[in-house]
DRENBATI-108378 format. One record per residue (C-alpha): residue in one letter; x, y, z. Coordinates in steps of 0.001 Angstrom, whole numbers, plus 500000, padded with zeros to 6 digits. Layout:
N
AXYZ;...
***
This chain:
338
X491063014566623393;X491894013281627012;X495226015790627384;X492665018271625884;X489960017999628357;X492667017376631294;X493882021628630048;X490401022498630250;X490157021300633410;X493355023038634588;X492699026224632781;X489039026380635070;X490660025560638009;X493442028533637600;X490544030648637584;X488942029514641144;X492032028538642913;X493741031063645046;X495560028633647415;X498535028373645101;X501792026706645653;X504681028174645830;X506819029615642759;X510394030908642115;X510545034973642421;X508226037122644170;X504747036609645384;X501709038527647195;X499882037057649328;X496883039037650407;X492897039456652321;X490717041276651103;X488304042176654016;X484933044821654043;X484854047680657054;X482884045549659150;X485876043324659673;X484090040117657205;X486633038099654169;X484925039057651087;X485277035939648749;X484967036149644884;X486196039780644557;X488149040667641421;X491761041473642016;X494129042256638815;X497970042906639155;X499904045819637305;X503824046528637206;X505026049733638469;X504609051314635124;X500835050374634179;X501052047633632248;X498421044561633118;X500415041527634439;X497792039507636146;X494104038564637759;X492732036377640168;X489539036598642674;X489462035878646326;X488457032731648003;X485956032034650315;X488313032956653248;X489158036348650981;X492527035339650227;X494375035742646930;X498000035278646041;X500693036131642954;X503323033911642566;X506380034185639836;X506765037749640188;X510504039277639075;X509722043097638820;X510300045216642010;X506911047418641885;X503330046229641362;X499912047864641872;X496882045798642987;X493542046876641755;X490579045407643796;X487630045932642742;X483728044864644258;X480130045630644436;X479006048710646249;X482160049165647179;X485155051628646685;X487474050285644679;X491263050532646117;X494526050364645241;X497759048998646925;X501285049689645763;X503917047012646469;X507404046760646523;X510497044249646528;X513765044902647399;X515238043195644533;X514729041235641643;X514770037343641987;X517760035209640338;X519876032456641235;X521408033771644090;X517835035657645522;X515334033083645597;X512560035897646331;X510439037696649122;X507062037766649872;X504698040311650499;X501532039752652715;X498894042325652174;X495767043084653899;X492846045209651980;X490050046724653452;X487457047843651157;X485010050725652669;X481438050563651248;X479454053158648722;X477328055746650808;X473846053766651301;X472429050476650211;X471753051105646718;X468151049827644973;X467445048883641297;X466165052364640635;X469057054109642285;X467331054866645787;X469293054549648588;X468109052521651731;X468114054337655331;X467366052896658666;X466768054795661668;X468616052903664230;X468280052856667645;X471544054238669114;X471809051258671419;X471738048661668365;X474190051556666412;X476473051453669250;X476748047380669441;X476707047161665607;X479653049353665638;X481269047612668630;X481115044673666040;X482533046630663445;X485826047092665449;X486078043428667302;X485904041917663788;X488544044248662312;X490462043090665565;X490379039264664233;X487705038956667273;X484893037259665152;X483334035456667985;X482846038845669805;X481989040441666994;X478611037812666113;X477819038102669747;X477654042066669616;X475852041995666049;X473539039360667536;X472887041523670437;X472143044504667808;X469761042560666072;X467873041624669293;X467206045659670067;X466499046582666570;X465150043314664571;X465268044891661376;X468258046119661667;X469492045237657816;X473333046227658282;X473621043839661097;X471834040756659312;X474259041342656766;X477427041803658708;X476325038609660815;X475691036716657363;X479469037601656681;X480753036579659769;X479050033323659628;X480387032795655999;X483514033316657653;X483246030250660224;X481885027785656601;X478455027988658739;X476355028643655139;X472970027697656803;X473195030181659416;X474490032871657042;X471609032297654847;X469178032744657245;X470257035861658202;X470722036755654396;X467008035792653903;X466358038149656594;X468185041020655317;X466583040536652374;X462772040501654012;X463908044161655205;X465475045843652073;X464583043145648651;X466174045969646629;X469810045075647982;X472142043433644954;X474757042434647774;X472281040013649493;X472113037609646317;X475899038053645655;X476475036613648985;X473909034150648830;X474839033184644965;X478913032789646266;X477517030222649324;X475737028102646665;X478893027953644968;X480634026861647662;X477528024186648415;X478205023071644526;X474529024381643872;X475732025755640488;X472516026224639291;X470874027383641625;X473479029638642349;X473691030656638714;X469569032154639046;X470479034024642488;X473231036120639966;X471241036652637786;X468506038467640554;X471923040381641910;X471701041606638063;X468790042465637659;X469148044163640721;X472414046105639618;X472362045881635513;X475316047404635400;X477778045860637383;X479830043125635461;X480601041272638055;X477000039408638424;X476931038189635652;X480570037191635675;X480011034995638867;X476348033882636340;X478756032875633641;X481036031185635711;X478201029040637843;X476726028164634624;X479763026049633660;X480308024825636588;X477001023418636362;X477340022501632311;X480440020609633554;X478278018396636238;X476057017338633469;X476536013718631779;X476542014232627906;X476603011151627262;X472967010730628666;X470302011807625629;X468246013749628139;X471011015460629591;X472269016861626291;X469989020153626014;X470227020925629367;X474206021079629283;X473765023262626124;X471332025237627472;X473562026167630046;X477254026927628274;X474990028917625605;X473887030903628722;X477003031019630126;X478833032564626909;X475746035612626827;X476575036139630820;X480015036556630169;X479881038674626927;X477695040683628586;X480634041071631861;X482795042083629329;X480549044780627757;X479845046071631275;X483276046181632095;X484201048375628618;X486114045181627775;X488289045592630053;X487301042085631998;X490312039916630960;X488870037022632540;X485857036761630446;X488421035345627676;X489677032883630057;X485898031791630770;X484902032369626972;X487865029355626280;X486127026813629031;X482481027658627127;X484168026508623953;X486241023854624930;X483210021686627082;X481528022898623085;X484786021055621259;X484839024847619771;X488811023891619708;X489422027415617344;X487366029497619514;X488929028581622562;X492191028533621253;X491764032360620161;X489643033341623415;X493038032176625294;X495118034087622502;X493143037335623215;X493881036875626850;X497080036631626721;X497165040062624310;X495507041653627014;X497565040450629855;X501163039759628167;X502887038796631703;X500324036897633673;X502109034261635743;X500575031166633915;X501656032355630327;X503639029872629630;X500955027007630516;X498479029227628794;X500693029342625547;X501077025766625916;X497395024713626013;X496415027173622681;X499216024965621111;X497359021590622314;X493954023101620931;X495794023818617429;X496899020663617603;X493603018514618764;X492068017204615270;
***
């Protein structure tokens, strides 16, 4: 049971770490960055060789890093995916495969993903401002200081924006990001709460604020701002993804052993498993990392089967993810728990 839990543990940690060591072969490192210059943490990035076939998927950190390690083809794809945003595409390539004699390159890749047209509502309506041209011009000022790696210019212009227009939504937002940047959550939810006085209708606000709770270890609280993003945006997957995984998070801060604190941990993994299901279903089950969560919800349930075959499907889905092996290794450990 201890080894068992102490795979668990590992197998949820693969999942949120991004900051990995280095491996033999090939690796990506990467950052993942919006148009107004701010990391974007907790967006989905999968892995394909050169010929289509699904190899890998991670999300970005807080800083919105992600990396691939192990890798022995020459050509990959990365797919990044977000909310209100334009998905992208990168194509990367190695001179040559890895082996004794080439211990492997690496690739460092930076992403910039350029937003929908319009801050989406609930209902489909799309959010306008009429800006003052002196706030525009600042804001976009901002825009190109942060791109430049000049964040401290780039809060003073936004800052400056903000003081001609007030309600100036963009420019909350952008700041918010900036300041998430710098680990200065209280100020970046202040000027969340703010955007979120001007437009209430805007999913991205509680993404943002649901991914700084996370970071805070307010899994719970974190785990009801998703579910508003959702609510918000029904059909995007990824809300109640992030739901799913804040929910057992939280499950797994809860002491079992204590009577009272038994229904309250179940309460949560049982949401947790209808979050996820639900990703997947969004996602046309396509979401390989719902298995991966689907085995965690099991194994904190001593579901040992369940687990076992969430980890199985994953696998089928994802043949030559980097962690196979460890993967493969702790689906023979759950077979093998009584």
């Amino acid at each position: 049971m201890v080894t068992y839990r102490i795979f668990a543990t590992a197998l949820l940690g693969l999942l949120i770490s991004l900051n990995a060591s280095a491996q033999q072969g090939n690796s990506i490192r990467g950052k993942v960055r919006n148009s107004s210059g701010a990391n974007m943490s907790q967006v989905v990035v999968s892995i394909e060789t050169g010929n289509g076939s699904p190899f890998g998927q991670t999300a970005t950190n807080n800083e919105g890093d992600f990396f691939f390690g192990g890798l022995t083809e020459t050509s990959y794809v990365l797919v990044i995916s977000a909310p209100d945003y334009n998905p992208a595409s990168e194509h990367v390539d190695f001179v040559n495969r890895t082996g004794p004699d080439s211990p492997g390159e690496t690739r460092t890749i930076f992403i910039t993903l350029t937003p929908k047209s319009g801050s989406r509502s609930a209902n489909g309506a799309i959010f306008f401002q009429n800006v003052p041209k002196a706030a525009r011009d600042q804001f976009e000022l901002a825009v190109r200081q942060a791109k430049d790696g000049k964040g401290l210019e780039a809060k003073s212009l936004l800052q400056e924006a903000i003081k001609i227009f007030p309600d100036y939504f963009d420019a909350h937002f952008a700041l918010a990001r900036e300041l998430i940047k710098d680990g200065k959550y209280d100020e970046a939810i202040a000027q969340l709460d703010a955007a979120r006085r001007i437009n209430p209708k805007d999913d991205r606000v509680y993404y943002s604020f649901g991914s700084i709770l996370v970071q805070q270890g307010k899994f719970a609280l974190a785990a009801a701002v998703f579910a508003e993003a959702a609510r918000l945006n029904p059909l995007n997957p990824d809300y109640p993804l992030m739901r799913g995984k804040a929910l057992i998070s939280h499950a797994g801060s809860i002491d079992p052993s204590q009577p009272k604190n038994k229904s309250a941990r179940t309460d949560a993994l049982t949401e947790a498993e209808t979050s996820i299901k639900k990703a997947y279903e969004l996602s046309g089950k396509k979401l390989a990392m719902a298995h991966l969560l689907l085995a965690s919800v099991y194994e904190k349930r001593g579901e040992r089967a369940r687990a076992a075959d969430e980890l199985e499907q994953y696998l089928r889905a994802v043949p030559n993810d980097k962690n196979a092996d460890a993967i493969r290794d702790g689906i023979r450990k759950l077979h093998a728990s009584p």
